[in-house]
C-alpha positions as CSV (number, residue, x, y, z in Angstrom):
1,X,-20.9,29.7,-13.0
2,X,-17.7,29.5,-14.7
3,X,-16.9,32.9,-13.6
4,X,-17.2,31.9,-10.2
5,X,-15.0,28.8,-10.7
6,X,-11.8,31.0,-12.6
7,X,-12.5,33.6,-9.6
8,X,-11.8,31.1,-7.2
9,X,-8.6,29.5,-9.1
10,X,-7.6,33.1,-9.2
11,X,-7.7,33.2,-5.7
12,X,-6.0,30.4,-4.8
13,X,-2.6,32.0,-6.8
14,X,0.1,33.0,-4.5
15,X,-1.0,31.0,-1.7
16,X,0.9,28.0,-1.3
17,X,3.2,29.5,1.7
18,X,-0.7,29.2,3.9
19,X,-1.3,25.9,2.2
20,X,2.1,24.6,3.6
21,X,1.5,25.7,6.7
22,X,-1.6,23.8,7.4
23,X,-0.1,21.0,5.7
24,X,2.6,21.2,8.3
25,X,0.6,21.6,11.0
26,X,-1.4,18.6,10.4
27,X,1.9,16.1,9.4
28,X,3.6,17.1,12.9
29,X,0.9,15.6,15.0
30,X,1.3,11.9,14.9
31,X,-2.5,10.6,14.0
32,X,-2.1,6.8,13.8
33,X,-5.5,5.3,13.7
34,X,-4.9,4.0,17.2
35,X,-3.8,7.1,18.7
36,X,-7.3,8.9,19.6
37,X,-5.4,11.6,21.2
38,X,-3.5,12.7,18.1
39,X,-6.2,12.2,16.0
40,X,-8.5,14.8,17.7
41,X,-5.4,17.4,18.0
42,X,-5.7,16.5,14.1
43,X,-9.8,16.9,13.8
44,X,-9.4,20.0,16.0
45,X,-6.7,22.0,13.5
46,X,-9.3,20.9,10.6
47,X,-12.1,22.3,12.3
48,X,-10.3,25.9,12.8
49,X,-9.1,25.6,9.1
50,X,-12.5,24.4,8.1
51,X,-14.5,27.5,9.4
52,X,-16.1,29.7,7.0
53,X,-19.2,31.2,6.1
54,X,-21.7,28.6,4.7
55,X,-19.9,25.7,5.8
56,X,-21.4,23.8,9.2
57,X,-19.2,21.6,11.4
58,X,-20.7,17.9,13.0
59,X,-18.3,15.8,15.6
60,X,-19.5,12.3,15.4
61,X,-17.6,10.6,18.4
62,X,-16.1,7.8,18.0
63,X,-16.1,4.0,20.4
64,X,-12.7,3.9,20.0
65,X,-10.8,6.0,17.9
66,X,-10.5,9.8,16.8
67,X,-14.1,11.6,17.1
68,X,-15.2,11.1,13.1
69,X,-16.2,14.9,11.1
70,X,-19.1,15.6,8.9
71,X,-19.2,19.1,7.2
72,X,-22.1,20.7,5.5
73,X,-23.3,23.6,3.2
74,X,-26.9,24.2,2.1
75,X,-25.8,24.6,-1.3
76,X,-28.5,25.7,-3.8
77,X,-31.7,24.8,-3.9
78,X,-32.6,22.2,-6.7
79,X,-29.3,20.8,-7.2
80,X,-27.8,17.4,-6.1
81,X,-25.4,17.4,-3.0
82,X,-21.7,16.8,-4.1
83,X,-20.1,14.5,-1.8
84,X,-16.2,15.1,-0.7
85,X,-14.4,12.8,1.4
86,X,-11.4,12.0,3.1
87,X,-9.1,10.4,6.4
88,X,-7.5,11.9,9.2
89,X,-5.6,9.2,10.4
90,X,-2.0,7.5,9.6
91,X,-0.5,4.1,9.4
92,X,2.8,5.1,11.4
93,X,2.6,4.7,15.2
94,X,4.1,7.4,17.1
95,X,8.0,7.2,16.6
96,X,8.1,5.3,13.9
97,X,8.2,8.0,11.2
98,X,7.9,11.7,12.5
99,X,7.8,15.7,11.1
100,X,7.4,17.7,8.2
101,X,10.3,18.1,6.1
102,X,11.4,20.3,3.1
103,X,13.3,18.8,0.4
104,X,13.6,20.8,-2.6
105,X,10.0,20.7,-4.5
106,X,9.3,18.1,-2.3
107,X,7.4,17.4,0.8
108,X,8.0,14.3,3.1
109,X,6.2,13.4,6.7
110,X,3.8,10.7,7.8
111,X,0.8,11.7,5.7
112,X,1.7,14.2,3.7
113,X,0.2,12.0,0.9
114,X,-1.8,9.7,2.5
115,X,-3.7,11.9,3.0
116,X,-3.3,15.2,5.0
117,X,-2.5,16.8,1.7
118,X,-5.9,15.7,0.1
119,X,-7.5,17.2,3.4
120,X,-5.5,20.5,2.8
121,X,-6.6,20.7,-1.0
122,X,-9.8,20.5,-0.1
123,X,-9.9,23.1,2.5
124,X,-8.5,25.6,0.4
125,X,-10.8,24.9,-2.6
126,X,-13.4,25.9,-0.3
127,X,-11.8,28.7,1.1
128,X,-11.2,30.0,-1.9
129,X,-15.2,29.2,-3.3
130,X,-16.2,31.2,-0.1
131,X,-14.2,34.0,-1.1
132,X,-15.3,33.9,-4.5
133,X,-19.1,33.8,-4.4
134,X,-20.1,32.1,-1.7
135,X,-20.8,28.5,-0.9
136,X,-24.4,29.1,-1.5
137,X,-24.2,29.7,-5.1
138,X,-22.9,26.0,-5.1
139,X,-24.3,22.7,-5.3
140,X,-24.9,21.3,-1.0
141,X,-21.6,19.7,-0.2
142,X,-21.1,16.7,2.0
143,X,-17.3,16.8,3.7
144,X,-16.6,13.6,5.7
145,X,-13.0,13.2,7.4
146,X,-13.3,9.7,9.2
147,X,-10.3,8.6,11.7
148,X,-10.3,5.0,10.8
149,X,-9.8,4.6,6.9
150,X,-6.7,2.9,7.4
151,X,-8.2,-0.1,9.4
152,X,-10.9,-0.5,7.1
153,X,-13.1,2.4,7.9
154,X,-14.9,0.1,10.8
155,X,-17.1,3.0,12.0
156,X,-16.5,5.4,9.2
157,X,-18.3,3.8,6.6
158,X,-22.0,4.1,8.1
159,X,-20.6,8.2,9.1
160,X,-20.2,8.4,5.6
161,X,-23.1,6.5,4.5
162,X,-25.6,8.0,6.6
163,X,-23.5,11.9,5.2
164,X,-24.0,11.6,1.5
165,X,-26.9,10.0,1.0
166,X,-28.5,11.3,-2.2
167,X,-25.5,13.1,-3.6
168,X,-24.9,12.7,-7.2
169,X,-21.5,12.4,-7.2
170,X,-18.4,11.7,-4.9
171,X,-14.9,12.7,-5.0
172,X,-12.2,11.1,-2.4
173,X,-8.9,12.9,-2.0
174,X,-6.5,10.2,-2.0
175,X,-2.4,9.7,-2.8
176,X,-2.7,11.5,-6.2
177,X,-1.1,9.7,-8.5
178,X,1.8,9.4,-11.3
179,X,0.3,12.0,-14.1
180,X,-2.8,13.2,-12.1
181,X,-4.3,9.6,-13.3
182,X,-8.2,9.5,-11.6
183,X,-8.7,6.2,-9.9
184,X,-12.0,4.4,-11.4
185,X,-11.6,1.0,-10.0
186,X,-10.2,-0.4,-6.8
187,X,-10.3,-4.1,-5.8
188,X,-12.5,-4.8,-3.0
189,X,-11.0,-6.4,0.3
190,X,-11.6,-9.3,2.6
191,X,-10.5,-11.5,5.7
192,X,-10.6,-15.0,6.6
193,X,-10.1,-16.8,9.7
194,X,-10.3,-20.3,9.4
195,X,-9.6,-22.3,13.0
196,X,-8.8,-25.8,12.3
197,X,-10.1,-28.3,15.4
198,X,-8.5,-32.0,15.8
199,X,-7.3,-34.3,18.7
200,X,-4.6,-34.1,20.9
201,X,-2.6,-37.0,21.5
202,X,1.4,-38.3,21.9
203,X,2.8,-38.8,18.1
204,X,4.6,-41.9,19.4
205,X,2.8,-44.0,21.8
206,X,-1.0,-42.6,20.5
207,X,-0.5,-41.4,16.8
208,X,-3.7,-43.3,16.1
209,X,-5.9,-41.8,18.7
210,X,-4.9,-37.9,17.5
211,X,-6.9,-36.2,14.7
212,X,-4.4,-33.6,13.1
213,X,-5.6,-30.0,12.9
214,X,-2.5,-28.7,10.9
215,X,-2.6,-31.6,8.1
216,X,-6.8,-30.5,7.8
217,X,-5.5,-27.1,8.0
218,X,-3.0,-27.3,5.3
219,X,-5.3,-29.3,3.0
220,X,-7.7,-25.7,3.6
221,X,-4.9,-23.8,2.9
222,X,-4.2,-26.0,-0.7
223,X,-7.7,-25.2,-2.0
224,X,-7.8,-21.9,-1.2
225,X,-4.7,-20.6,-2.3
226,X,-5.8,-21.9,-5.7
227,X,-8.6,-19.7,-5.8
228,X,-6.8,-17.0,-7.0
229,X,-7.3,-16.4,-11.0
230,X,-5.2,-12.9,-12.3
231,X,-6.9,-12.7,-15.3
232,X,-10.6,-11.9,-13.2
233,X,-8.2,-9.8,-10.3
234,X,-9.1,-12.4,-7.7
235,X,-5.8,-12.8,-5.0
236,X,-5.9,-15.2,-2.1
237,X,-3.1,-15.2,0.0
238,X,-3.0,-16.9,3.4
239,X,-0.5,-14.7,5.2
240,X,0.1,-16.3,8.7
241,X,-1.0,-19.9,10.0
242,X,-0.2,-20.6,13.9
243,X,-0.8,-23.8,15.7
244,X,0.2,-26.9,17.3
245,X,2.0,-27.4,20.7
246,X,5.6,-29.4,19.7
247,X,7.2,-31.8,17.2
248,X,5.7,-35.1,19.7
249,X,2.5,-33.9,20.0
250,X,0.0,-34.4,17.1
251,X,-1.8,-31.0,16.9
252,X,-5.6,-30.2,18.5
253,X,-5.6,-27.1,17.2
254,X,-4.2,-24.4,14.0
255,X,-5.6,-21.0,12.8
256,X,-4.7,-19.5,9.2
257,X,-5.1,-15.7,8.1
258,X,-6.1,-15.3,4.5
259,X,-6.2,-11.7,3.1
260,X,-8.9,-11.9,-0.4
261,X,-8.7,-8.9,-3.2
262,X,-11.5,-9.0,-5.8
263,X,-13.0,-6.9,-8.6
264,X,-16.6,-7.4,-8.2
265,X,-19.0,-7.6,-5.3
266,X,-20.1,-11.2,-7.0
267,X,-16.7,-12.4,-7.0
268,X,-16.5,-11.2,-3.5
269,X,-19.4,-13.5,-2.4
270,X,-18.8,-16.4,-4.2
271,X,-15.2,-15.9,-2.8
272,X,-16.7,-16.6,0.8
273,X,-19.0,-19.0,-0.2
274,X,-16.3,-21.5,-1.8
275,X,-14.3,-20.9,1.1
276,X,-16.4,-22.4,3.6
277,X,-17.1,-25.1,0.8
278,X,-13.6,-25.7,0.7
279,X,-13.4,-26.2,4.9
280,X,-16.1,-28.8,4.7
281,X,-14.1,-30.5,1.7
282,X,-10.4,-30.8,3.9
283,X,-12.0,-31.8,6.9
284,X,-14.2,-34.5,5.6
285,X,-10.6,-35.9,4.4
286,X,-9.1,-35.7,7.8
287,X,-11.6,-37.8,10.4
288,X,-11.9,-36.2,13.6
289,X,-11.3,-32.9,12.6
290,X,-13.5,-29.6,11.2
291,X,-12.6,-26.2,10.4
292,X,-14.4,-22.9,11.3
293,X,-14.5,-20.0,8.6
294,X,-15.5,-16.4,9.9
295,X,-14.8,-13.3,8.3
296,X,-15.8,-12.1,4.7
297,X,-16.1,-9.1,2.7
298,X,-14.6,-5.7,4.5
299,X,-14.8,-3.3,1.6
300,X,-16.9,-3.7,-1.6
301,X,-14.5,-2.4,-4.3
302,X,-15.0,0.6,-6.6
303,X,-16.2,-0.5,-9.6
304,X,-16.1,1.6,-12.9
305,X,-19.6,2.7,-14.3
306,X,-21.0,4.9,-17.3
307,X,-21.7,7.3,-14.4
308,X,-18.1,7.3,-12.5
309,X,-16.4,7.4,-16.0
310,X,-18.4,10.7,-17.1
311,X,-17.3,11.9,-13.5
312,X,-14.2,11.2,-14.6
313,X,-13.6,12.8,-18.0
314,X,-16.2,15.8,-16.4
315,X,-13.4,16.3,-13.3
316,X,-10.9,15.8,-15.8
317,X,-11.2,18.7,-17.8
318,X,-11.0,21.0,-15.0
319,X,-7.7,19.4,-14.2
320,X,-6.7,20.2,-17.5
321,X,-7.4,23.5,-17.4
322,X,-5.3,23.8,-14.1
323,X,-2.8,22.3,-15.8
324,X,-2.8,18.7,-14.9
325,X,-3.0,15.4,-16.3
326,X,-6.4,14.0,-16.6
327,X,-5.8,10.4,-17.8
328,X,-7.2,7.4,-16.4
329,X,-5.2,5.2,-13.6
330,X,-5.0,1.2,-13.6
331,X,-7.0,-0.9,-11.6
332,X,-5.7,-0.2,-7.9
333,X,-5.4,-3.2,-5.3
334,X,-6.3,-1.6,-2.1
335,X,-9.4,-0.4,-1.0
336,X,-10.2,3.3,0.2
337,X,-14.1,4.8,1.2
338,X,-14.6,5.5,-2.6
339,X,-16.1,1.4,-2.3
340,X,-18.4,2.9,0.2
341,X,-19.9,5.4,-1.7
342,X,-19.7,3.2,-5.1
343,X,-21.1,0.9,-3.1
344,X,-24.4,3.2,-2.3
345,X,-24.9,3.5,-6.2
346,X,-23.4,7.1,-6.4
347,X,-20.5,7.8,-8.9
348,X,-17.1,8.3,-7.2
349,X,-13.4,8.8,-8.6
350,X,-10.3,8.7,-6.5
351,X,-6.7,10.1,-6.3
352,X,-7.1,13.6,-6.7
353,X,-5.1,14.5,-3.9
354,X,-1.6,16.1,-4.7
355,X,0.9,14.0,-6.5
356,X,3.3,12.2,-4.6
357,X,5.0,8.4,-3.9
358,X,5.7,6.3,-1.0
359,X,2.4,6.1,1.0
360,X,2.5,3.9,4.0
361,X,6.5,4.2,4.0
362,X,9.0,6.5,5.4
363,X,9.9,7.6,2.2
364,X,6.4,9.4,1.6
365,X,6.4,12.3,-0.6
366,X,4.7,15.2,-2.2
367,X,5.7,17.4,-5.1
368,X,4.2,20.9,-3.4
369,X,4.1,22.6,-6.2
370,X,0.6,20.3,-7.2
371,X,-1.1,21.9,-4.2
372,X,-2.6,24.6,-5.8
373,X,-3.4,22.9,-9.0
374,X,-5.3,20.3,-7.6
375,X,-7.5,23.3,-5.5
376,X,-7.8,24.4,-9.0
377,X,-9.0,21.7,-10.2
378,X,-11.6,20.9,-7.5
379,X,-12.8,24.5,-7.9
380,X,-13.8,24.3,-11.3
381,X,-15.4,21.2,-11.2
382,X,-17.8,22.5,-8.1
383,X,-18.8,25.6,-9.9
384,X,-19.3,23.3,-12.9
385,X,-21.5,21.5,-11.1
386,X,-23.6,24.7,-10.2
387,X,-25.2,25.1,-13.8
């Protein structure tokens, strides 16, 4: 099949002026995960872009967001479905950073990296597979586009679970990084809410009758922070703590926010199991008080295999023969939907949308000219995987 895979490379020459245009079309329509609107304009440009022979389209609706998109080819028979998935939505909320913009080689707009260009690399990759022997002659592909990847993927992850199941091998279209460098490992993610309860009572005329929630807070907030250990990747940071009603008033209530990064789904439970260990520990020091823990594990993280390293250096020689780099990247602290699928046993690698810098600011940025290389390189690898 490596015919098939140069044919389609061949293709894809000449055509970043249509690529662009997608791309554009896509970055003008603000798509922040809260705005369901502009997220089904988005899922209703991919769906035109997205039609083809061999390729069928699924709308899973969503509670609250953007409708959620599952594509499918039958593939051929006897081979292992290749999984591809990606995110239509945006951090920016309408207003806040707006348009597509040229600027020399680059590209800047809300998205354009993270990750509307990973959706448009994809697209034409298969475009240019259709064109070059039909999607048929390939492995079955799995195409997920959810609408709430950057809140976690609440509903997403069980779209993409229940899509890929059995597929051999997953490839997410994420920010591309500095040198091409494939993502192997991501830290997993987590949230903690612990809600400190005391006494309420006047600090000067009934000190002795109030049970402090803050000081059993803060005690919480001493153990946990200490939890962190950067030579195993662990990070606890409490981010915000509220409570309390004035200076004279000794406090009946306090919450704390605690965001927890992790390599390892073990780390990640033992992570929730000392923190509710460490509640019962401050609030047996502070009599008349307890703490309440909820929250946990959000996103296992992407841990690196023997499978999702021979994905790697596999994918990585057809981005070297499209003339990109193909070197590893470092261990990545957030998450993305390559945990979900790592998560379900199936090799995954991440980054391999087009190269760029300055996701989730207004100073996001693509170098174009990666557009078609990246096609390239996703071209190969599927008519690799064909036999």
């Amino acid at each position: 099949m490596r015919e098939m895979g140069e044919a389609a490379a061949s293709w894809l020459v000449g055509r970043l002026g249509e690529m662009e245009e997608a791309l554009a079309a896509l970055v003008e329509v603000n798509s922040w995960t809260e705005n369901a609107e502009g997220g089904r304009k988005v899922g209703a440009l991919l769906r035109e872009q997205l039609t083809m022979p061999g390729l069928q389209a699924e709308v899973v609706p969503s509670k609250r967001y953007a409708d959620h998109l599952v594509f499918r080819s039958q593939g051929k028979a006897g081979l292992e479905p290749v999984a591809l998935v990606g995110h239509l939505d945006t951090v920016f909320p309408p207003g806040k950073f707006e348009g597509y913009r040229r600027d020399g080689a680059l590209r800047r707009g809300p998205g354009v990296l993270d990750m509307k260009g990973g959706l448009v690399v994809i697209t034409w990759a298969l475009k240019a597979l259709a064109a070059s022997g039909g999607l048929e002659r390939l492995p079955p592909l799995r195409l997920v586009v959810v609408s709430d990847e950057e809140v976690g993927s609440p509903e997403g992850a069980d779209v993409i679970r229940r899509a890929i199941a059995g597929a051999g091998a997953c490839l997410v279209f994420e920010s591309g990084r500095a040198g091409d460098a494939i993502i192997t490992r991501r830290k997993g993610t987590g949230m903690a809410t612990a809600v400190a309860h005391g006494k309420a009572a006047h600090a000067g005329n009934a000190h002795q009758e109030g049970a402090n929630a803050l000081w059993v807070l803060a005690r919480f907030v001493d153990r946990v922070q200490q939890f962190t250990d950067y030579p195993r990747g662990i990070t606890v940071n409490v981010g915000k703590v509220t409570g309390g009603q004035g200076k004279n008033t000794v406090p009946d209530h306090g919450v704390a926010e605690v965001d927890l990064r992790f390599c390892t789904r073990a780390d990640g439970e033992e992570l929730v199991r000392r923190f509710r260990q460490a509640a019962e520990e401050a609030a047996a020091g502070v009599p008349g008080t307890r703490i309440e823990v909820s929250g946990g594990v959000a996103r296992e993280p992407l841990e690196r295999t023997e499978a999702s390293a021979a994905l790697m250096a596999a994918y990585g020689t057809c981005a070297h023969a499209s003339g990109l780099g193909h070197g590893e990247a470092a261990l990545v602290g957030g998450g993305s939907d390559a945990s979900t699928s790592s998560s379900m046993g199936i090799p995954s690698i991440d980054g391999l949308g087009p190269r760029g810098k300055g996701f989730h600011t207004v100073d996001e940025f693509i170098e174009v000219d990666t557009l078609i290389p990246k096609a390239q390189a996703l071209v190969r690898y599927l008519a690799s995987r064909a036999g």
